[in-house]
N, CA, C and O of each residue as an XYZ file, in Angstrom:
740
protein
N      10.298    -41.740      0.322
C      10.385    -40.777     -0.774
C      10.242    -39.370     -0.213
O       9.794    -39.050      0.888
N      10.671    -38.656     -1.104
C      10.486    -37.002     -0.640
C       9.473    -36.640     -0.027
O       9.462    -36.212      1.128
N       8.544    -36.779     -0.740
C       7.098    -36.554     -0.073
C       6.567    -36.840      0.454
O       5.608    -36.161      0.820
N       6.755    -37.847      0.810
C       6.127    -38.849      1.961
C       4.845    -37.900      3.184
O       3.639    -37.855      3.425
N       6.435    -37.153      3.730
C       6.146    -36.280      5.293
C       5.179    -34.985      4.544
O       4.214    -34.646      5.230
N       5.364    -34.214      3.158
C       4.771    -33.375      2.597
C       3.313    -33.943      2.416
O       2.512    -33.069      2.748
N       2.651    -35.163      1.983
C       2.078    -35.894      1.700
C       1.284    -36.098      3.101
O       0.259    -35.421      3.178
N       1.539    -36.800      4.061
C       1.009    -36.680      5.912
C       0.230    -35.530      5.785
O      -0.986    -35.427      5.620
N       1.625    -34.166      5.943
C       0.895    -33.215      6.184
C      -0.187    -32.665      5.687
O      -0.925    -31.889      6.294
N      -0.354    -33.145      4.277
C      -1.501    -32.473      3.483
C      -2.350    -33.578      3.486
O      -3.005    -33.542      2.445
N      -2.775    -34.961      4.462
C      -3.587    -35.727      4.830
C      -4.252    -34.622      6.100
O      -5.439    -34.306      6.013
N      -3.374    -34.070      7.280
C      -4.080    -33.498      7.979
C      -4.465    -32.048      7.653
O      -5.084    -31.548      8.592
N      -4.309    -31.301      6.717
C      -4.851    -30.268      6.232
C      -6.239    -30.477      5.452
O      -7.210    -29.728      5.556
N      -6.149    -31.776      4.548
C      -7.308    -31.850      3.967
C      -8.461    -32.398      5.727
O      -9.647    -32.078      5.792
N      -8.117    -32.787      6.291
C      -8.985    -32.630      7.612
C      -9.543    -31.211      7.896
O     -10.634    -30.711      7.622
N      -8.580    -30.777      8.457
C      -9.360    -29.266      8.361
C     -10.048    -28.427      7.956
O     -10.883    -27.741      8.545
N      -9.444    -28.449      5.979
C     -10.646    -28.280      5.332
C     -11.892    -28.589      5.249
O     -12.866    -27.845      5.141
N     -11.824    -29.828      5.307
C     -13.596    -30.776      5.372
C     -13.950    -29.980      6.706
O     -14.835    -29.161      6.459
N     -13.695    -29.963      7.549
C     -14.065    -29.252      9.172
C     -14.529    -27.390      9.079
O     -15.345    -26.740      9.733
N     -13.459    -26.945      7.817
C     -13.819    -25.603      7.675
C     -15.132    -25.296      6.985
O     -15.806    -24.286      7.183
N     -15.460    -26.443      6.019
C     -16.438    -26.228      5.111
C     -17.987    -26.787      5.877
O     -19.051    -26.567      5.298
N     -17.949    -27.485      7.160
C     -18.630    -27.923      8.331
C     -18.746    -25.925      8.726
O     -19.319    -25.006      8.142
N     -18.141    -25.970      9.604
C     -18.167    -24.524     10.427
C     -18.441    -24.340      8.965
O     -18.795    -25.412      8.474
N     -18.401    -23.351      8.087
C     -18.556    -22.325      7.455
C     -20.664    -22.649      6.807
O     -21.488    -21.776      6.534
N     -20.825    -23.984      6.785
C     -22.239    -24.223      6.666
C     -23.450    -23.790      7.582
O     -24.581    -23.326      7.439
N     -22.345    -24.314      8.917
C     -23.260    -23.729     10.146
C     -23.269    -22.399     10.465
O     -24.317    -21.915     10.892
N     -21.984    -21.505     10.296
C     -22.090    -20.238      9.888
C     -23.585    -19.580      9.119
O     -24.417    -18.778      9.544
N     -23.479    -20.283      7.887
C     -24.290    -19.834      7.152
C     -25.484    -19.842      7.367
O     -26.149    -18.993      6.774
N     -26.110    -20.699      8.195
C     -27.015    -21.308      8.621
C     -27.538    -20.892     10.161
O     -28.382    -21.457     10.856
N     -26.615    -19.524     10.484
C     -26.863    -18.763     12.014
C     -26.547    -19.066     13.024
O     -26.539    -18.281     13.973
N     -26.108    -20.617     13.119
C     -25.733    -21.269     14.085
C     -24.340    -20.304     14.781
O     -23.486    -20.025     13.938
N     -24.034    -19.736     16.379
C     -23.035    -19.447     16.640
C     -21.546    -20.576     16.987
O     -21.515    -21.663     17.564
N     -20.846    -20.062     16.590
C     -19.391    -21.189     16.365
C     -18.844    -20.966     17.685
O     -18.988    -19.778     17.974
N     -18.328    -21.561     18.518
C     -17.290    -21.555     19.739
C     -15.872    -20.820     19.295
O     -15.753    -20.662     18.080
N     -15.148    -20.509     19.850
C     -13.781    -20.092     19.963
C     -13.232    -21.163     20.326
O     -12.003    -21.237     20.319
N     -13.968    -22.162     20.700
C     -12.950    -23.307     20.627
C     -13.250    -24.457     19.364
O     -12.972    -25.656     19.356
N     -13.825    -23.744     18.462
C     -13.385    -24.580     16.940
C     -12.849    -23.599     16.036
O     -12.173    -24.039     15.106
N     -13.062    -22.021     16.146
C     -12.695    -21.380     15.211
C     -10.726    -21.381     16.009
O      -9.749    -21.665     15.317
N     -10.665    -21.102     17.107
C      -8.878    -20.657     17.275
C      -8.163    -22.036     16.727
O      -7.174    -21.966     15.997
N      -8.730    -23.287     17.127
C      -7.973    -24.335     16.277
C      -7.721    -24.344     15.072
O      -6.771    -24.995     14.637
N      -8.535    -23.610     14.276
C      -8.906    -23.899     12.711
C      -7.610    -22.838     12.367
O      -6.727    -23.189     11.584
N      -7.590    -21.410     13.082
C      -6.562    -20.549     12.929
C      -5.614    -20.727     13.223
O      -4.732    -20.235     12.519
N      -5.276    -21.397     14.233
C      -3.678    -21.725     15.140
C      -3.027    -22.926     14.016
O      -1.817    -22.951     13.791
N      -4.007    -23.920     13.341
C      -3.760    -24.816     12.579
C      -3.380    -24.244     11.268
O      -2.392    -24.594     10.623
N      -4.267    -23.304     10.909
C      -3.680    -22.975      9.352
C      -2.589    -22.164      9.471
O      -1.990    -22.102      8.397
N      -2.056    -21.477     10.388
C      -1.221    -20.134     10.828
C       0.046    -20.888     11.294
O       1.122    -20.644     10.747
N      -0.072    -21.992     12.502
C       0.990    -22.490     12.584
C       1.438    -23.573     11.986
O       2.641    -23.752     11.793
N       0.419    -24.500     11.592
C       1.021    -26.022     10.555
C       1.724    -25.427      9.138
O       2.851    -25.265      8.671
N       0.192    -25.188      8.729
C      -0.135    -25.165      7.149
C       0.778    -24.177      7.383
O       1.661    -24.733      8.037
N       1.053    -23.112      7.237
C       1.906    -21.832      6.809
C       3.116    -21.911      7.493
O       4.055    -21.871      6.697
N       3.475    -22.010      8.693
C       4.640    -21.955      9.232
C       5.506    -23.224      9.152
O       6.728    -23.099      9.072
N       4.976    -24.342      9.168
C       5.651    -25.884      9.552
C       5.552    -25.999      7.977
O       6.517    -25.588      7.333
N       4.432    -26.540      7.285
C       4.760    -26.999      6.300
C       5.010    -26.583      4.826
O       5.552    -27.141      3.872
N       4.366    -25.314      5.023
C       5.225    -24.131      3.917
C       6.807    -24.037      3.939
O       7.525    -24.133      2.944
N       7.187    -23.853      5.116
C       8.031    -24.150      5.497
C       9.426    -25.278      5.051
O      10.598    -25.103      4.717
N       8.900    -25.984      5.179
C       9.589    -27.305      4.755
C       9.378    -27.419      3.356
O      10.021    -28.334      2.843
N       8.679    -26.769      2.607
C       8.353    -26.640      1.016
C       9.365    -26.002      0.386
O      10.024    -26.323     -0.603
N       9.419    -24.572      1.450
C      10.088    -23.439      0.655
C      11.792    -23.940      1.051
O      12.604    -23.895      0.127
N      12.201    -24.343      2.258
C      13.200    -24.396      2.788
C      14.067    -25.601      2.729
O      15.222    -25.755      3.127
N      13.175    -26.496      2.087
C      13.760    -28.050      1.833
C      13.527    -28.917      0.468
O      14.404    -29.689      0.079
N      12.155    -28.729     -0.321
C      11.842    -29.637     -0.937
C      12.182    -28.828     -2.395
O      12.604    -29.404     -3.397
N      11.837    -26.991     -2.274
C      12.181    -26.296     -3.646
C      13.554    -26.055     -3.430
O      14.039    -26.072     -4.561
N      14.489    -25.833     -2.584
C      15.629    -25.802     -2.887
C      16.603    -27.093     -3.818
O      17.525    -27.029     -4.631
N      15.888    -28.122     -3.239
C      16.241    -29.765     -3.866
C      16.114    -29.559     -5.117
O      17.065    -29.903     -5.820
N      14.839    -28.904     -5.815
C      14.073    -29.325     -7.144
C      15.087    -28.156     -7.768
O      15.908    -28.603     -8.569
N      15.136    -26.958     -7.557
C      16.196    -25.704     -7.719
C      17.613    -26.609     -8.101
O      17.982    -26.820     -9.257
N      18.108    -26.950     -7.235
C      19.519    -27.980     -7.657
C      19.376    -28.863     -8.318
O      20.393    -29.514     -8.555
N      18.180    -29.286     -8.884
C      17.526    -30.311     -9.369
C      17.576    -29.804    -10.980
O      17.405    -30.649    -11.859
N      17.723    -28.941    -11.194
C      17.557    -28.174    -12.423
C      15.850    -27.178    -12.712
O      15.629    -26.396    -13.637
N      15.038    -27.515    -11.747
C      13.883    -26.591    -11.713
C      13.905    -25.362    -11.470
O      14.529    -25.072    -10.450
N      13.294    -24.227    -12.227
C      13.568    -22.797    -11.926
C      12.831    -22.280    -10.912
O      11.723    -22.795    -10.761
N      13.207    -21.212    -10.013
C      12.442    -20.832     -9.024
C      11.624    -19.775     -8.995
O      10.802    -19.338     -8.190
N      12.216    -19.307    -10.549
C      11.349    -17.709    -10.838
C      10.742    -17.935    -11.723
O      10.514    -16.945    -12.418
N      10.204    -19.137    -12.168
C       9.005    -19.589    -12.911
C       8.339    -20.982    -13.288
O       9.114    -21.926    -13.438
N       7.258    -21.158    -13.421
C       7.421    -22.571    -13.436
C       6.458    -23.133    -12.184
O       5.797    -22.353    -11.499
N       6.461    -24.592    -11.968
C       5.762    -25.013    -10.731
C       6.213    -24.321     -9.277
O       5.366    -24.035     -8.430
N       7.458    -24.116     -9.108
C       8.186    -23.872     -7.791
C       7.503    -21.831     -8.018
O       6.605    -21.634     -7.199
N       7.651    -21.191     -8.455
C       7.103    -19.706     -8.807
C       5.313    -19.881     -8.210
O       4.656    -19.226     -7.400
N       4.971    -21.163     -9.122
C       3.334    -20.830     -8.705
C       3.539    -21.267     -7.316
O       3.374    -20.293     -6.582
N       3.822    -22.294     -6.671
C       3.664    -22.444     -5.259
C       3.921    -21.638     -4.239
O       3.356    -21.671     -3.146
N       5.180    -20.556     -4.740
C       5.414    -19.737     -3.572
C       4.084    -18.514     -4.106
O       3.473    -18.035     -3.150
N       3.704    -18.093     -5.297
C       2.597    -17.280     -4.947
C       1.534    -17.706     -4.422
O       0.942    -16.915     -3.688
N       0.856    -19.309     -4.657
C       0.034    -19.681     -3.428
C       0.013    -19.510     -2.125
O      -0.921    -19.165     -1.401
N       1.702    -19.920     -1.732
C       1.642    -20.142      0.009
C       1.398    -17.895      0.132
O       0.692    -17.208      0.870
N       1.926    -17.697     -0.464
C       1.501    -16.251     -0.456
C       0.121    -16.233     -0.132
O      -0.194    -16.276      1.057
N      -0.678    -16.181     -0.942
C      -1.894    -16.092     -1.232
C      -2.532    -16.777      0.443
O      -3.287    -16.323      1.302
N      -1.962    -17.722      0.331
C      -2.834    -18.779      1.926
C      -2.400    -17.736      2.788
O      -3.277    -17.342      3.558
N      -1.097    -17.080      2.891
C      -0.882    -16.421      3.932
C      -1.979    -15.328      4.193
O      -2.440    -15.230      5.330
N      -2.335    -14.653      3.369
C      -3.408    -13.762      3.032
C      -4.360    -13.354      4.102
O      -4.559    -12.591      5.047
N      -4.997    -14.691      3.105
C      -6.142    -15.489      3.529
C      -6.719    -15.677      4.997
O      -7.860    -15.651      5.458
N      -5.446    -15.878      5.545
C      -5.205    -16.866      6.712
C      -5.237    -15.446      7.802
O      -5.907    -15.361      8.831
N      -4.212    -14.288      7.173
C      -4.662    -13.117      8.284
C      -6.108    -12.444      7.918
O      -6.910    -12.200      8.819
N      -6.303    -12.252      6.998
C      -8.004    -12.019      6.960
C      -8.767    -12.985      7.860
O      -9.662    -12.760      8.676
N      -8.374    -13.736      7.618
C      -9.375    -15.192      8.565
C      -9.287    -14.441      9.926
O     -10.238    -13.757     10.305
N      -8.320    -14.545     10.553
C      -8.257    -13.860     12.133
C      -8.671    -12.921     12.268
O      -9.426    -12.706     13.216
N      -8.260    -11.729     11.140
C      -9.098    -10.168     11.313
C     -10.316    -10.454     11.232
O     -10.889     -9.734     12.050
N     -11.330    -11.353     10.502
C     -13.034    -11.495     10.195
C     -13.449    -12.927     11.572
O     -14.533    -13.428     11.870
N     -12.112    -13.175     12.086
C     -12.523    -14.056     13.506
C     -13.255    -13.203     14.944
O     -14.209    -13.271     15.720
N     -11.501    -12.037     14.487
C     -12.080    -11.519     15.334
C     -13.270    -10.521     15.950
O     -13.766    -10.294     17.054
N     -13.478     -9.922     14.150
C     -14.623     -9.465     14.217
C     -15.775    -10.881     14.946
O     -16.053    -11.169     16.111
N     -16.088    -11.331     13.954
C     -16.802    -12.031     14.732
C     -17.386    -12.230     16.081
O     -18.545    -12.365     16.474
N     -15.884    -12.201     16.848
C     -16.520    -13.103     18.572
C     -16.381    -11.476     18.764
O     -16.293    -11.367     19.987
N     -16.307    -10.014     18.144
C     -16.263     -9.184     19.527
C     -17.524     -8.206     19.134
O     -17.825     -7.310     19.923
N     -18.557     -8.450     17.421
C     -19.769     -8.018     16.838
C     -20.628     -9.495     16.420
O     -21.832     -9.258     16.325
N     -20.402    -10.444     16.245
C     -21.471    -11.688     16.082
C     -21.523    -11.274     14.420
O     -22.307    -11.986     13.793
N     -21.047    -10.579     13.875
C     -21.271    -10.445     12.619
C     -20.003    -11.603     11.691
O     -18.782    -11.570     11.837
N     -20.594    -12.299     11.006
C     -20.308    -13.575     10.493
C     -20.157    -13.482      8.731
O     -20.079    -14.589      8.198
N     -20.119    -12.533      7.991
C     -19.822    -12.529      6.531
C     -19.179    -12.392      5.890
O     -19.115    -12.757      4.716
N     -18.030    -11.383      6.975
C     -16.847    -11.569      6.150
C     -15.796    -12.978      6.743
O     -14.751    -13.219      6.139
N     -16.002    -13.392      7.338
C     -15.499    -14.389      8.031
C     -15.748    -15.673      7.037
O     -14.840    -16.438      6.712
N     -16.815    -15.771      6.695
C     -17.505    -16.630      5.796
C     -16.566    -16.675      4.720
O     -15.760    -17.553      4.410
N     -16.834    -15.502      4.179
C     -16.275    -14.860      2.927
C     -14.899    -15.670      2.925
O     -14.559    -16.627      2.230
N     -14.244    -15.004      3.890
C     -12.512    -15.176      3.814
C     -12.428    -17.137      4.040
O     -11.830    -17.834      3.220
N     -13.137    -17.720      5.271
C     -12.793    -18.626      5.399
C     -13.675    -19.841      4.098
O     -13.619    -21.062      4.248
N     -14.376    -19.215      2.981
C     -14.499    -19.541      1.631
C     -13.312    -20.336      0.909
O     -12.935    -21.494      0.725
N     -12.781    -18.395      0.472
C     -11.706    -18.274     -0.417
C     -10.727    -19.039     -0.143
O     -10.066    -19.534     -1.056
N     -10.303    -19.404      1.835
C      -9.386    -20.226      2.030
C      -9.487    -21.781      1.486
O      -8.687    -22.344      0.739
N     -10.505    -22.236      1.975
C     -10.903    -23.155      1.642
C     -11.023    -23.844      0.315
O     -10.941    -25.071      0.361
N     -11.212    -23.254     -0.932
C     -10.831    -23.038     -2.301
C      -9.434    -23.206     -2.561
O      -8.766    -24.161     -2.959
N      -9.188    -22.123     -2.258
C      -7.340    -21.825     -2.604
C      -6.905    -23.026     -1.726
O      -6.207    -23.690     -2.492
N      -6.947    -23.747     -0.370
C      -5.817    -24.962     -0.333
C      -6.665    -25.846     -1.027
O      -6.375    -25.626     -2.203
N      -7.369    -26.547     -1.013
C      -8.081    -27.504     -2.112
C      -7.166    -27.528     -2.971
O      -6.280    -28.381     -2.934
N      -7.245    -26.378     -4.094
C      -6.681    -26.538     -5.145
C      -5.191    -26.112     -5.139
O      -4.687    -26.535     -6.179
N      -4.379    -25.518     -4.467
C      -3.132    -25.792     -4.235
C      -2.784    -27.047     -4.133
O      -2.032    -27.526     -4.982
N      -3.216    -27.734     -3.185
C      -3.541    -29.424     -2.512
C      -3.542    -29.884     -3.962
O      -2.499    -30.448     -4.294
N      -4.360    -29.785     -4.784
C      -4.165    -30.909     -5.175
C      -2.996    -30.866     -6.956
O      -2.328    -31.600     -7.684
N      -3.455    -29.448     -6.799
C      -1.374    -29.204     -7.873
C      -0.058    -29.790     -6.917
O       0.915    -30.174     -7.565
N      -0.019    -29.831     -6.212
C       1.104    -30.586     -5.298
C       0.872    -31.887     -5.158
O       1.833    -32.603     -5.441
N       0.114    -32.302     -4.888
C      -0.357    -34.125     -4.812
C      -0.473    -34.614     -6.319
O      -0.330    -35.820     -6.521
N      -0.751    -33.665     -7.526
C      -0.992    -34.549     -8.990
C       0.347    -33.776     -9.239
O       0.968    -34.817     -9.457
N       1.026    -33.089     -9.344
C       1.862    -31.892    -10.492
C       3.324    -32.211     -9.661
O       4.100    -33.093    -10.029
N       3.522    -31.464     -8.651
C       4.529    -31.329     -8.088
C       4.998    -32.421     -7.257
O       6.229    -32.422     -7.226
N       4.627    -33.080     -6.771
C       5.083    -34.184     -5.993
C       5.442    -35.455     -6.777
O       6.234    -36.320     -6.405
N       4.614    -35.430     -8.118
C       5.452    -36.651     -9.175
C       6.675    -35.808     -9.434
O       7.753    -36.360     -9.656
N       6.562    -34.537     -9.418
C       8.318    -33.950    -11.210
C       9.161    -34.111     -9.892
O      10.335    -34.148    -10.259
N       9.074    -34.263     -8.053
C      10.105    -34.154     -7.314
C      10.242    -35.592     -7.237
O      11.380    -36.057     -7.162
N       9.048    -36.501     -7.247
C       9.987    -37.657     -7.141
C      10.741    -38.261     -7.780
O      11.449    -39.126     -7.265
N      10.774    -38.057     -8.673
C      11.047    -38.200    -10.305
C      12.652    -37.661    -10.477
O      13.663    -38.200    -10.928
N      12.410    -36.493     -9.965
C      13.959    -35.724     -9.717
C      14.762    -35.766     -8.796
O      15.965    -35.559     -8.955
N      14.206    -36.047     -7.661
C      15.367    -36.171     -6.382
C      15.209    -37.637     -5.969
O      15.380    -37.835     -4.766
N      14.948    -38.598     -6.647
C      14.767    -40.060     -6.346
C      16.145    -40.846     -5.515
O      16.137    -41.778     -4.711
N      17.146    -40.142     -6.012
C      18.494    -39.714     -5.458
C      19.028    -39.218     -4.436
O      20.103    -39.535     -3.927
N      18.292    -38.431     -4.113
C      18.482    -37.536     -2.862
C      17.231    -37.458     -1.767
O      17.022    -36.480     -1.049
N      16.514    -38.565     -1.780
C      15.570    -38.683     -1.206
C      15.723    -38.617      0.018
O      15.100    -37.877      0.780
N      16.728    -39.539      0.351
C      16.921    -39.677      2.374
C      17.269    -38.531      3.063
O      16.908    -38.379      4.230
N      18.300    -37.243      2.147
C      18.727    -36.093      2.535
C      17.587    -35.372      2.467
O      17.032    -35.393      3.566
N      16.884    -34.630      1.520
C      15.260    -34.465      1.515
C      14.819    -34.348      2.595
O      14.660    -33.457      3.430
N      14.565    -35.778      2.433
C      13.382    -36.102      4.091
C      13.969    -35.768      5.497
O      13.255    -35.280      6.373
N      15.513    -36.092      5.718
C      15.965    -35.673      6.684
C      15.772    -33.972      7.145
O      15.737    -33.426      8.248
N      15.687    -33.544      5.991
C      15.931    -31.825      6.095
C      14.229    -31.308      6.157
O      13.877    -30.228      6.633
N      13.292    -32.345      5.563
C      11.764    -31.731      5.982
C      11.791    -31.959      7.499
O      11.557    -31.046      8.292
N      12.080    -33.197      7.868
C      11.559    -33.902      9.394
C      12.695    -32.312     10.355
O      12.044    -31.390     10.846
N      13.834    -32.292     10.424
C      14.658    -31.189     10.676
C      13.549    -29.818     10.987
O      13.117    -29.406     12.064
N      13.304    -29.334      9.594
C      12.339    -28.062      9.172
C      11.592    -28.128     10.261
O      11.816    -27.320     11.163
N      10.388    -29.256     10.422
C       8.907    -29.436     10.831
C       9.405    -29.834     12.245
O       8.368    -30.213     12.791
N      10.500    -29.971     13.219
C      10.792    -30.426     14.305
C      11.344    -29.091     14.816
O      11.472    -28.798     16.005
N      11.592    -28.474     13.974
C      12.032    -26.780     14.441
C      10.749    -25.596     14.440
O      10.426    -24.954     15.440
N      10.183    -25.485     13.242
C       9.281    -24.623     13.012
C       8.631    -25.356     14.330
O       8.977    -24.736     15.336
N       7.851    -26.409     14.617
C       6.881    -26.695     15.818
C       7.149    -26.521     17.029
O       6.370    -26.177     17.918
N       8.399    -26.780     17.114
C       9.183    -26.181     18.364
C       9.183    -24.712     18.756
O       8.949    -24.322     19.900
N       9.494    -23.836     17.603
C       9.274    -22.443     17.762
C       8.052    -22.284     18.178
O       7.848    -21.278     18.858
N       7.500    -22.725     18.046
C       5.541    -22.569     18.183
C       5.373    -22.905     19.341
O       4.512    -22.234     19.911
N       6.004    -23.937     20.135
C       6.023    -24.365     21.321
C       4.636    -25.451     21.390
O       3.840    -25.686     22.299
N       4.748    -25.932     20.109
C       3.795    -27.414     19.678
C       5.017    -28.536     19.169
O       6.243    -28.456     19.087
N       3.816    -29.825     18.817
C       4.504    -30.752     17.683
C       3.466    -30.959     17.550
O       2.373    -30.487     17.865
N       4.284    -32.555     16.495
C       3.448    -33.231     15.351
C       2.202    -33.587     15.954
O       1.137    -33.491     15.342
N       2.316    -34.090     17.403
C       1.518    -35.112     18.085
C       0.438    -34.066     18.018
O      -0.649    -34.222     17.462
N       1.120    -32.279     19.049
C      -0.711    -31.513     19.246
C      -1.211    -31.435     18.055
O      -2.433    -31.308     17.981
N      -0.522    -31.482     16.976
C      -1.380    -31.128     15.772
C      -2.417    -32.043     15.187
O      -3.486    -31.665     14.708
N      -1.893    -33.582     15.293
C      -2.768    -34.456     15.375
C      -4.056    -34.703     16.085
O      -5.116    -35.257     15.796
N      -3.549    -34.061     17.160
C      -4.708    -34.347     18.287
C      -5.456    -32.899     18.356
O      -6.544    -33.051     18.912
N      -5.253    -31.684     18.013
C      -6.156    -30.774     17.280
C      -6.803    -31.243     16.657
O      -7.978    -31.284     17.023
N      -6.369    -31.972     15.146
C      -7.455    -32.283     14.054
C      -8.267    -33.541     14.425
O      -9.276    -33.833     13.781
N      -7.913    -34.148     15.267
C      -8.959    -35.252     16.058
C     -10.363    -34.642     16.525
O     -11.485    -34.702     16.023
N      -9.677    -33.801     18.120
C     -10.529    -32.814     18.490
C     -11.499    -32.185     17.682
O     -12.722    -32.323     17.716
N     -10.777    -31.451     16.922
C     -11.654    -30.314     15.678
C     -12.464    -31.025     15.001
O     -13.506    -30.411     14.771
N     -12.422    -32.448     14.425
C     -13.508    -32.817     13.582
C     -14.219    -33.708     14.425
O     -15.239    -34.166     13.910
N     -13.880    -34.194     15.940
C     -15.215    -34.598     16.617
C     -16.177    -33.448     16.920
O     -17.308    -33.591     16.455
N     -15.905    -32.204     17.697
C     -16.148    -30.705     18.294
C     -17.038    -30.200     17.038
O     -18.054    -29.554     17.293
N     -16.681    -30.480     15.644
C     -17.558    -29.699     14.346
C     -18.513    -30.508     13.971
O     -19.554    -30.066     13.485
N     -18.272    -31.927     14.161
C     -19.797    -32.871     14.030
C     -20.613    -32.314     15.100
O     -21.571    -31.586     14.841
N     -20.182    -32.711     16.637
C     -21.183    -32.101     17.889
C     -21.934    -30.841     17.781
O     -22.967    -30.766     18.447
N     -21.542    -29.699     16.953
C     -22.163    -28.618     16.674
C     -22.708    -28.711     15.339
O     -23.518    -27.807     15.137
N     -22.501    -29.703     14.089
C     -23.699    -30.299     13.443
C     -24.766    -30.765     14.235
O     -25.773    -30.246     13.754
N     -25.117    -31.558     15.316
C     -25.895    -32.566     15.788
C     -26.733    -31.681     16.783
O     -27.614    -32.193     17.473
């Protein structure tokens, strides 16, 4: 089905999240964070989440629903692109309050931002997993194999540009949520 690969990807995003809301406790809690859990957390939301699989949203799955008879200037497909907006945001604040961070140790707006992120995909996440991912299967049930061909396409290009794949991304969010327990413990 359409979503299938949309669906994956937002299995390994909700990883991250649970991992962000880890770091952002120990944050809170004074503990100092490594640069090697915060650049994953950024390289992941900056290059998956926003570039790969926004990506394949905006470039494959709303154009379908668009031909599909869904409008793009209002409606479910309208709110999603002001979300991935919004994540984009988010996501450069995150790096600007990172980098504060590792170059003053000062940790609040960092907090702050990597909050709001954390919020906003949650609940994006889960208007796409209850809302949007039934009205597409529903609608392109038809055009499913073309769909999927054109996400897998999208997400084999965008990762390539990045000079990653599917696999480092996997094995980031492996890494990242063993690396964020060890700095619980």
């Amino acid at each position: 089905m359409s979503t299938a690969s949309l669906r994956r990807d937002h299995d390994l995003i909700e990883k991250v999240i649970k991992a962000m809301e880890v770091t952002i406790q120990l944050l809170e809690s004074g503990k100092q964070i490594p640069d090697s859990i915060l650049n994953p957390v950024l390289d992941f939301s900056k290059n998956f989440t926003d570039v790969c699989h926004h990506s394949k949203e905006e470039n494959a799955l709303f154009p379908a629903l668009e031909q599909a008879g869904m409008p793009r200037n209002m409606g479910p497909i309208a709110i999603m692109l002001m979300d991935h907006e919004r994540s984009r945001e988010l996501g450069r604040s995150m790096e600007k309050y990172a980098d504060e961070y590792f170059n003053t140790g000062s940790s609040a707006n960092l907090i702050d931002y990597m909050k709001q992120y954390v919020e906003h995909i949650t609940e994006h996440l889960w208007k796409e997993n209850n809302r949007l991912f039934l009205m597409a299967e529903a609608r392109l049930q038809y055009v499913s194999e073309k769909v999927d061909k054109e996400l897998t396409k999208i997400e084999e290009s965008k990762l390539k540009e990045a000079g990653k794949s599917r696999e480092h991304y996997e094995k980031l969010v492996e890494n990242l949520t063993q690396d964020v327990l060890n700095q619980k413990n």
